[in-house]
C-alpha positions, -999 to +999 in steps of 0.1 A: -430+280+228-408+286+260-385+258+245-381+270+210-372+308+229-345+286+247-332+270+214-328+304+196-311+316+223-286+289+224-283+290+185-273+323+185-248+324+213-232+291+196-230+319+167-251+305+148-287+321+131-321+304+127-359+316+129-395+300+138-425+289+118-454+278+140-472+249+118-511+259+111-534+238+140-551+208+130-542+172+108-538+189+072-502+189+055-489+226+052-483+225+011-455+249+014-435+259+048-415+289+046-378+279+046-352+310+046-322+307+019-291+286+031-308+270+059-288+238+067-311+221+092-346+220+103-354+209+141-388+200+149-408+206+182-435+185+184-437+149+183-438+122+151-467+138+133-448+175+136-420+159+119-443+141+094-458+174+082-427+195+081-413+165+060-441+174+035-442+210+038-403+209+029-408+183-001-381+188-027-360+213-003-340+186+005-333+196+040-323+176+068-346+175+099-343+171+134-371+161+156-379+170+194-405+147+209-429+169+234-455+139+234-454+108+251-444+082+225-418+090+196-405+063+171-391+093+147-379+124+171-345+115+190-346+143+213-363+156+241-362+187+259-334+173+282-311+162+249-315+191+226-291+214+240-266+195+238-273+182+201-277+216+183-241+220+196-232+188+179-248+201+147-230+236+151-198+214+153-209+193+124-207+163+145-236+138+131-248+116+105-279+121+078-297+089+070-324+089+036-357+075+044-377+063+012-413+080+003-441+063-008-462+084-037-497+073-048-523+088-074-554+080-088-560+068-120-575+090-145-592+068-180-579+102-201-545+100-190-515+077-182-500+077-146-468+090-155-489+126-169-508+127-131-494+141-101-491+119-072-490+128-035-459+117-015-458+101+023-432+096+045-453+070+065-479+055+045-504+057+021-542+040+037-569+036+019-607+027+043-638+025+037-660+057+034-681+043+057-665+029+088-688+003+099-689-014+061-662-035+050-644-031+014-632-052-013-597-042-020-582-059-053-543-056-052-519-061-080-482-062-077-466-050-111-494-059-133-504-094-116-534-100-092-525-110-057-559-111-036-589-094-031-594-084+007-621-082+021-615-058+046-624-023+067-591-006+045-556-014+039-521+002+047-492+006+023-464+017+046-426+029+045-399+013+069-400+051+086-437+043+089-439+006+101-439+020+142-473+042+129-500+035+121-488+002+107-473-010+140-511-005+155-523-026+128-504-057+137-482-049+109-438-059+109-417-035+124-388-030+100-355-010+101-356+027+082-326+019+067-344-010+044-358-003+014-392-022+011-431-013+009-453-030+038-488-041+031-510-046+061-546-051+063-570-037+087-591-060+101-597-086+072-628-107+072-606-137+064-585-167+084-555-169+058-544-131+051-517-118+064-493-087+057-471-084+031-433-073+028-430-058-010-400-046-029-396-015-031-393-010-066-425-029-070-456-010-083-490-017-063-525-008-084-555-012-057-591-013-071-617-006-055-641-040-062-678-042-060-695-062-031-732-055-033-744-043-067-774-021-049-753+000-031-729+027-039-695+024-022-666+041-018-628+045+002-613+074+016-573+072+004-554+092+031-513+103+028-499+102+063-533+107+082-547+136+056-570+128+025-558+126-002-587+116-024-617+093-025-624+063-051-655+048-060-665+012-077-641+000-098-618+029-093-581+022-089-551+039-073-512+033-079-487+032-050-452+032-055-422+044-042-418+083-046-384+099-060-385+118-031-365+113+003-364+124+039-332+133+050-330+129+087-300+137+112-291+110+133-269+117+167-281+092+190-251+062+196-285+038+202-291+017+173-325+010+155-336-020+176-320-009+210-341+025+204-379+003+196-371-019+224-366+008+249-400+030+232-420-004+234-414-003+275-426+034+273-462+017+260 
């Protein structure tokens, strides 16, 4: 807290106004963070996941956010305490750039209605579906705009952003890609196979997972999560759509480092 006291401080005597919202403890997405009329900016204080769950609590809002990494390793916040003086000056001058980062958006699919009459739930980093159980595996079948590509047999799968590729994808043995692409990463988690590997998707392309059956005796069933918090759960023969979401991210950029100059100085951080 004694840095966001400094930051309104210095907001104010650069004549400028702002206020504080102190995100609820715990993983869950806030559905709706309080945002006063004609704010232009949104600076985080945190780490990645702070950022993550403003970015959701802000859906629609359209406003651009800053991020201030307080935790060890930070792939999305370009600040730190010792930088963010100096760029909330920059803003107040207008001096930086906004980059859109593409949303993912999945729902599950309901036998009474189409997909375009459900409401899906957006991500900013990915969109996971595992196994209710952690120590069984799962057969995932994907299809990619109506045709089959592979069942995996697997402990779950990951469907991930270009923002979200250094997350929980990057863990995964998944690409790392630059934000500024526009594609949908599939990575698998742990398949029980020699020949799969991940995936690199349009990202216009529509994914449809079901869930398929493995032993006929026993009831199964995958948790889907939307940037770390459930979303829903599927059971046999269920099936979920992933595409990308008509939402974006806006993000200020001030840092002169570029993309692949900023990974390869967070990967000597590791």
């Amino acid at each position: 807290m004694e840095l966001i006291h400094s930051l309104e401080s210095w907001i104010r005597e650069l004549k400028g106004s702002c206020s504080s919202f102190v995100l609820p403890q715990g993983n869950d997405r806030p559905e709706n963070i309080p945002v006063p009329e004609g704010t232009e900016c949104i600076i985080t204080v945190g780490g990645d996941g702070t950022l993550v769950r403003t970015a959701y609590g802000t859906l629609g809002k359209n406003i651009p956010l800053l991020g201030v990494n307080m935790g060890h390793l930070g792939y999305l916040c370009d600040l730190d305490e010792t930088t963010v003086h100096d760029a909330v000056g920059r803003l107040i001058r207008d001096d930086y750039e906004l980059e859109e980062r593409m949303m993912l958006e999945g729902v599950k699919l309901d036998s009474n209605r189409t997909a375009k009459e459900m409401e899906y739930i957006s991500a900013l980093n990915d969109v996971v579906i595992a196994s209710a159980n952690p120590m069984d595996l799962i057969s995932l079948t994907v299809y990619i705009n109506g045709a089959s590509l592979y069942t995996y047999s697997c402990d779950g799968m990951i469907f991930s952003t270009p923002t979200g590729s250094t997350a929980y994808n990057l863990s995964a043995g998944g690409p790392i890609v630059d934000p500024k692409n526009q594609v949908i990463l599939l990575t698998p988690l742990n398949p029980h196979t020699l020949n799969s590997r991940p995936i690199v998707l349009d990202a216009h392309d529509e994914i449809m997972v079901k869930l398929s059956p493995r032993h006929h005796d026993v009831e199964e069933e995958a948790c889907v999560s939307f940037d770390g918090s459930l979303g829903f759960k599927i059971g046999r023969e269920e099936r979920i759509v992933i595409r990308r979401s008509k939402n974006v991210t806006r993000m200020v950029g001030l840092t002169r480092m570029n993309f692949l100059e900023r990974i390869s100085l967070k990967l000597q951080e590791r």
